[in-house]
C-alpha positions as CSV (number, residue, x, y, z in Angstrom):
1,X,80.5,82.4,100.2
2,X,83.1,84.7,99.6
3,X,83.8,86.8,96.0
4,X,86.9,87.3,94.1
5,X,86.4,89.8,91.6
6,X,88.6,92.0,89.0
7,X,87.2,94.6,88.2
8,X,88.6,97.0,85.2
9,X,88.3,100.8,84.4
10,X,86.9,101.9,81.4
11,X,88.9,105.2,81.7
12,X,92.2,104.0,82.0
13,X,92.1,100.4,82.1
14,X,93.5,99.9,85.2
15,X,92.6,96.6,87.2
16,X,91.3,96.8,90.8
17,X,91.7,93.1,92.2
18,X,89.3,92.4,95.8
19,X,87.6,90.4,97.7
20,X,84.0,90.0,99.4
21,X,81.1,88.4,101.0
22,X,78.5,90.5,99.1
23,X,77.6,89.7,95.4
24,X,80.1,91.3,93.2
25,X,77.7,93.1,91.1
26,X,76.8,95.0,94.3
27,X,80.2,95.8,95.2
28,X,80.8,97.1,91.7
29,X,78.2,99.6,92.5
30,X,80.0,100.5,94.9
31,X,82.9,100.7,93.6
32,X,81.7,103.2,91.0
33,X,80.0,105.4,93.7
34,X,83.8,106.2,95.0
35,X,83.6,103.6,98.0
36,X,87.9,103.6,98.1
37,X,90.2,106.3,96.6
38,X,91.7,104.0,94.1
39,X,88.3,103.4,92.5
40,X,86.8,106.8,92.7
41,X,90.0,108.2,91.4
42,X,89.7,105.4,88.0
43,X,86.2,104.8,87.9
44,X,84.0,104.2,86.2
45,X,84.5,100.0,86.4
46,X,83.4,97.2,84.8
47,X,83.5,93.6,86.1
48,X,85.5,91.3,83.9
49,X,86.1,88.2,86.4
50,X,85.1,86.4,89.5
51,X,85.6,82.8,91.7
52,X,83.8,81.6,94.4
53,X,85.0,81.0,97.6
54,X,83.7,78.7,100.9
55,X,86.1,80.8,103.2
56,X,87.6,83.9,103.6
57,X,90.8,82.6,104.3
58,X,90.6,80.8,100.5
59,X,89.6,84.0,98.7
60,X,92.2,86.5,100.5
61,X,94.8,83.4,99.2
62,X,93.2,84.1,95.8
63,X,93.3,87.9,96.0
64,X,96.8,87.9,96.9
65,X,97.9,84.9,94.2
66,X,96.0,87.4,91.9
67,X,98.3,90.5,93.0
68,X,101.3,88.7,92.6
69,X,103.7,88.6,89.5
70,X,102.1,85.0,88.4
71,X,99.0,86.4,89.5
72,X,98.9,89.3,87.1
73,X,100.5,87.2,84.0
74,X,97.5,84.7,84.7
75,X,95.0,87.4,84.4
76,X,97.0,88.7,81.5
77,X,95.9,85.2,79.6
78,X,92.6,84.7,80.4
79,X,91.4,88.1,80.0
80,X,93.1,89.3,77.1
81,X,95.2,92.6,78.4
């Protein structure tokens, strides 16, 4: 199973859209330990939204939808920012 997963800053609000196979609160964890330079540079992050994916192929589809123009207005909506 594969992870899509939004996470948001608490210090700027920022969103960091990814992808994995490990369980999202792990790679939150992660995340706020300064794992990429985006996060470490906005952290700390909280996780606001996931989906569940059989292949990778399906969730990189989803991370990139999510990254898009619709993308972001979608997340816009549900999440309330």
């Amino acid at each position: 199973m594969f992870t899509v997963y939004i996470l948001q800053s608490l210090k700027n609000k920022k969103r960091y859209i990814g992808y994995t196979n490990k369980e999202a609160e792990k790679r939150l964890k992660e995340h706020n330990n300064g794992s990429n330079s985006f996060t470490r540079q906005n952290k700390p992050f909280k996780l606001c939204y996931t989906e569940l994916y059989k292949t990778k192929a399906e969730a990189i589809r989803r991370e990139k939808f999510l990254k898009s123009g619709q993308g972001r207005k979608f997340l816009d909506e549900i999440l309330g920012m």
